[in-house]
C-alpha positions as CSV (number, residue, x, y, z in Angstrom):
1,X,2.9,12.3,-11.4
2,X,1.7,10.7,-14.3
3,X,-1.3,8.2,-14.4
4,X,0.8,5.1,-14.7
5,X,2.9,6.1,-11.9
6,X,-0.1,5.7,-9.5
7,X,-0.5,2.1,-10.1
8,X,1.5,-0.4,-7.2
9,X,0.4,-4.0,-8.5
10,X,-0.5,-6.4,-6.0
11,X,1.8,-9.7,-6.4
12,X,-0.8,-11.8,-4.7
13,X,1.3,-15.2,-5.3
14,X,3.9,-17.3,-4.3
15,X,5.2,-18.5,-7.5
16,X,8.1,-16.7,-8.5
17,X,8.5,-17.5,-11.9
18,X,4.8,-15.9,-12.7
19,X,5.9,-13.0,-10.5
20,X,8.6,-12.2,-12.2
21,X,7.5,-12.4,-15.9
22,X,4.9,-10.5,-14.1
23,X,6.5,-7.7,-13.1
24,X,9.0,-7.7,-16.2
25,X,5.8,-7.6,-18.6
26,X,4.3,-4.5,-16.8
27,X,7.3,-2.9,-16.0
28,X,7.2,1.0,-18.1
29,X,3.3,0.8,-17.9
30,X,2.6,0.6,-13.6
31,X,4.4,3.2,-11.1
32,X,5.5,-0.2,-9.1
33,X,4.8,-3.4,-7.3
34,X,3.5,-4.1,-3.6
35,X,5.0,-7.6,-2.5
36,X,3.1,-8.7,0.5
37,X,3.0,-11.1,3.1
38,X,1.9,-14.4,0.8
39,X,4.8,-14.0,-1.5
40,X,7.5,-13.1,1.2
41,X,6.4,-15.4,3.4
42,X,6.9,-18.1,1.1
43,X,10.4,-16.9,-1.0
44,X,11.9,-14.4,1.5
45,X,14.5,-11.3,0.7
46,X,16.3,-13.6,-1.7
47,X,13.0,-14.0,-3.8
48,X,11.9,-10.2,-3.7
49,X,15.8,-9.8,-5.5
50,X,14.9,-12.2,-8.4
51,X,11.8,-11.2,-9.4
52,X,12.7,-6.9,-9.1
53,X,16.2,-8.2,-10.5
54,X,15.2,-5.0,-13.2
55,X,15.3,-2.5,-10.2
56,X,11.8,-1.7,-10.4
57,X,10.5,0.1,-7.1
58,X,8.2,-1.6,-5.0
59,X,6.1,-1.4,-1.9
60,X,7.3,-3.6,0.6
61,X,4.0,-4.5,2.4
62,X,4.5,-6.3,5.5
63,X,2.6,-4.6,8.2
64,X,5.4,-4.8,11.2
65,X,2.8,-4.6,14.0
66,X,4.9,-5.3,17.3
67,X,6.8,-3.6,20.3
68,X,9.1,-0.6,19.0
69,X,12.5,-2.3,19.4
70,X,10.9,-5.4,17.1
71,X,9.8,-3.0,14.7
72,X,13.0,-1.3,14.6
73,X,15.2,-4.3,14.0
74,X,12.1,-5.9,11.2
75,X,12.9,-2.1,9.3
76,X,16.3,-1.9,9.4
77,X,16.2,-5.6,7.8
78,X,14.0,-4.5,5.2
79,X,15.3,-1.4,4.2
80,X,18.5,-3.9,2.8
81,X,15.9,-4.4,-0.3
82,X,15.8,-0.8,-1.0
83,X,12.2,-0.5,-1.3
84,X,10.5,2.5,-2.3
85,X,7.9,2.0,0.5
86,X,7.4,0.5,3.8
87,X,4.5,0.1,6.1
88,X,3.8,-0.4,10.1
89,X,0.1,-0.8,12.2
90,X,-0.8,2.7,13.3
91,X,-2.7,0.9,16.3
92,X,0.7,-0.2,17.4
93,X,0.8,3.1,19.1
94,X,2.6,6.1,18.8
95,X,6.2,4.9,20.9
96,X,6.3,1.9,18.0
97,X,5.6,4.7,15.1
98,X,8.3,7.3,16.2
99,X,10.7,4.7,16.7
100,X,9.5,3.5,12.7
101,X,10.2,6.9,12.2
102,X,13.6,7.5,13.4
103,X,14.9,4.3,11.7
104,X,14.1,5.4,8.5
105,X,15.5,8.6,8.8
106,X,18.6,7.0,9.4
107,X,19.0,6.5,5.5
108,X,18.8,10.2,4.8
109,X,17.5,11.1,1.5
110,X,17.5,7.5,0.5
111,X,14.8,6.4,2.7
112,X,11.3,4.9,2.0
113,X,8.3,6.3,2.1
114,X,7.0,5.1,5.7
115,X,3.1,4.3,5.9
116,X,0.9,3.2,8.5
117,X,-1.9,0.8,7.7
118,X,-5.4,2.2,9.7
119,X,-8.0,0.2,9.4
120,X,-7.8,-3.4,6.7
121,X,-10.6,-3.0,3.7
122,X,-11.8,-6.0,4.3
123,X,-13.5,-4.5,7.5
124,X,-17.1,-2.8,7.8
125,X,-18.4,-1.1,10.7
126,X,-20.1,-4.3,12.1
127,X,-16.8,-5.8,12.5
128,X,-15.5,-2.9,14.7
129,X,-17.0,-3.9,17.6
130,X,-16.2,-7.3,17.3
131,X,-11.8,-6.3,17.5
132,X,-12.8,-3.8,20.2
133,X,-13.0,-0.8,18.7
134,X,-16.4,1.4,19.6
135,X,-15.8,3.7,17.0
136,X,-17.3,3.6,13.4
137,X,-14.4,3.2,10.7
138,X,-14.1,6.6,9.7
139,X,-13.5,7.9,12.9
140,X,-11.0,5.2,13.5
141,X,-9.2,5.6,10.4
142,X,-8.9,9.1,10.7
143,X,-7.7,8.9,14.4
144,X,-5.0,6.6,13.5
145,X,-4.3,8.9,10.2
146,X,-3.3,11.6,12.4
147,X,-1.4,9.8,15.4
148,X,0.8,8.6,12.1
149,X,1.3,12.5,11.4
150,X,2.1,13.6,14.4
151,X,4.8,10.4,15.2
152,X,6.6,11.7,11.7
153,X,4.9,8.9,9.2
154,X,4.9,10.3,5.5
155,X,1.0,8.9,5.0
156,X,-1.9,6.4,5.6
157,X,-2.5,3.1,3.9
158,X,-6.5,4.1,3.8
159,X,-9.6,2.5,1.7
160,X,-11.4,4.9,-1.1
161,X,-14.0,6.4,1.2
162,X,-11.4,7.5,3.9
163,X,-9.9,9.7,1.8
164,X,-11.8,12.9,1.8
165,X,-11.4,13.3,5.5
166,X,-7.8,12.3,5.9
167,X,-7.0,15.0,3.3
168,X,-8.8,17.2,4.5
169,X,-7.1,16.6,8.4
170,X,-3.8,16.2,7.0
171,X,-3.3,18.4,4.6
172,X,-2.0,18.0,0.6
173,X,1.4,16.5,1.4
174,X,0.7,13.1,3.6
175,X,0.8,10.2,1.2
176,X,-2.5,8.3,0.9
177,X,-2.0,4.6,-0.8
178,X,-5.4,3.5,-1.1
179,X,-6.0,-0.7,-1.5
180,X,-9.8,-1.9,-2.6
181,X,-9.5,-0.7,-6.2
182,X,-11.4,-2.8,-8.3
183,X,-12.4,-1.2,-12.3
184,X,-15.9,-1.6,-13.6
185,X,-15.6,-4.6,-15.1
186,X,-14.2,-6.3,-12.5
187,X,-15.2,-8.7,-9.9
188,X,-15.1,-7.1,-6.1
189,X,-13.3,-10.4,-4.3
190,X,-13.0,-10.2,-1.1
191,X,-12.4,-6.2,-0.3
192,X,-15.7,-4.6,0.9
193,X,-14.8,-1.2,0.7
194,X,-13.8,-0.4,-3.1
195,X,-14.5,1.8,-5.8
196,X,-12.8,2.9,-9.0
197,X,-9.4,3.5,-9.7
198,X,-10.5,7.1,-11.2
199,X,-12.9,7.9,-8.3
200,X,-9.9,7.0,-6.3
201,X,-7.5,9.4,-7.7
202,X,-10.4,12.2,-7.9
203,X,-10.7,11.6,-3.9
204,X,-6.8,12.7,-3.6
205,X,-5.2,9.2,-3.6
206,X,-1.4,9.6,-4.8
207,X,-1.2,5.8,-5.1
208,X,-3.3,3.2,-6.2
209,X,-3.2,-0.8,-4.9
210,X,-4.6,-3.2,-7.8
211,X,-4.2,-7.1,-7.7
212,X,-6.3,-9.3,-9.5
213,X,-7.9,-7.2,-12.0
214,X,-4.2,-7.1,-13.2
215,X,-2.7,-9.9,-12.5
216,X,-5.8,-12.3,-13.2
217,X,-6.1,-11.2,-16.4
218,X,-5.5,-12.8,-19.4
219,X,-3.2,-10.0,-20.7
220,X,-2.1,-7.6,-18.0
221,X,-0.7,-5.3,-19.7
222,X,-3.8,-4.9,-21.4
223,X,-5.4,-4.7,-18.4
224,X,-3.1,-1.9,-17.0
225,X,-3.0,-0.1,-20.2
226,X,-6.5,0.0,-19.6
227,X,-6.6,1.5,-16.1
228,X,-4.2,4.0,-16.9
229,X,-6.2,5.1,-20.1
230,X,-9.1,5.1,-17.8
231,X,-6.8,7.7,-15.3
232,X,-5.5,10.1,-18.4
233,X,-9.5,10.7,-19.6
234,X,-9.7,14.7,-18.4
């Protein structure tokens, strides 16, 4: 895969006008866009087909968290965008993420990538207590890692210091899209677990999450040409 293609850039707005001339700027220098609650929310399925009007793939991050014939029904809506990736809670438990599963395989060889969100980057191990969990985040993330493995998931949504372990449990082939990338010179916001996008990609990540450091930036295809020569450096 080349560096560029690791790159799935956040659309943290609701404007859909700045997404798209977003998304038409970058498109040939980033691997994809992740369109996420804020700007679904707001413009629904009709606004995801205006702004990726260019056919660009895109991670379809909405987090279906519910019982399994919820989650079956949410997918099988979603997958009418043709996204490239889809995600689901790995705490909703393993009967919701086999029955994730089994709808995506309905498309065949057509079908999205299918990840299970562990454990948010916003969190640190003085909030686990706090949601109930008496683990520390590691051990949760990598618990939830392999229930997501053995329900038939293709890979985690995990932060940068997860990554070691899950790959080292999961093996070379389970997808790892790793939010809470933030470059050197860039401000940390409100993600808690970060580091670099190359650290990242040194770690094992196969994909890469970056919002603002992007999309805040004056030029962002400077900004992403930037990342990416940052990536290609051997």
């Amino acid at each position: 895969m080349k560096p560029n293609e690791r790159i799935l850039v956040a659309l943290d707005t609701t404007d859909k006008k700045r997404a798209k001339k977003l998304i038409t700027g970058l498109n040939g220098h980033i691997g994809g866009v992740k369109i996420g609650k804020e700007f679904f929310t707001a413009n629904g399925p009709q606004g995801v087909r205006y702004v990726l009007s260019e056919g660009q793939p895109f991670f379809l991050d909405l987090k279906f968290h519910d019982i399994p014939n919820t989650v079956i029904g949410a997918l099988r809506s979603a997958m009418k965008l043709k996204p490239s990736i889809v995600n689901v809670h790995a705490s909703g438990g393993a009967a919701m993420l086999r029955a994730a599963a089994q709808t995506v395989s309905e498309l065949g060889l057509s079908r999205p990538l299918l990840i299970a969100v562990t454990i948010l980057t916003s969190l640190e191990d003085t909030d686990m207590a706090d949601i109930g969990f008496s683990s520390i985040i590691t051990d949760q993330v990598l618990r939830l890692a392999k229930l997501a493995q053995k329900c038939g998931l293709d890979g985690v949504v995990c932060s940068p210091h997860e990554i070691k372990a899950i790959r080292d449990a999961c093996g070379s082939d389970f997808k790892l899209i790793v939010p809470g990338i933030r470059p050197g010179w860039a401000t940390h916001g409100d993600q808690r677990r970060i580091t670099t996008p190359r650290q990242a990609i040194d770690r094992g990540a196969d994909y890469i999450v970056i919002g603002r450091p992007i999309t805040d930036h004056d030029k962002p295809v400077d900004a992403a040409k930037r990342i990416v020569e940052e990536l290609s450096v051997v």
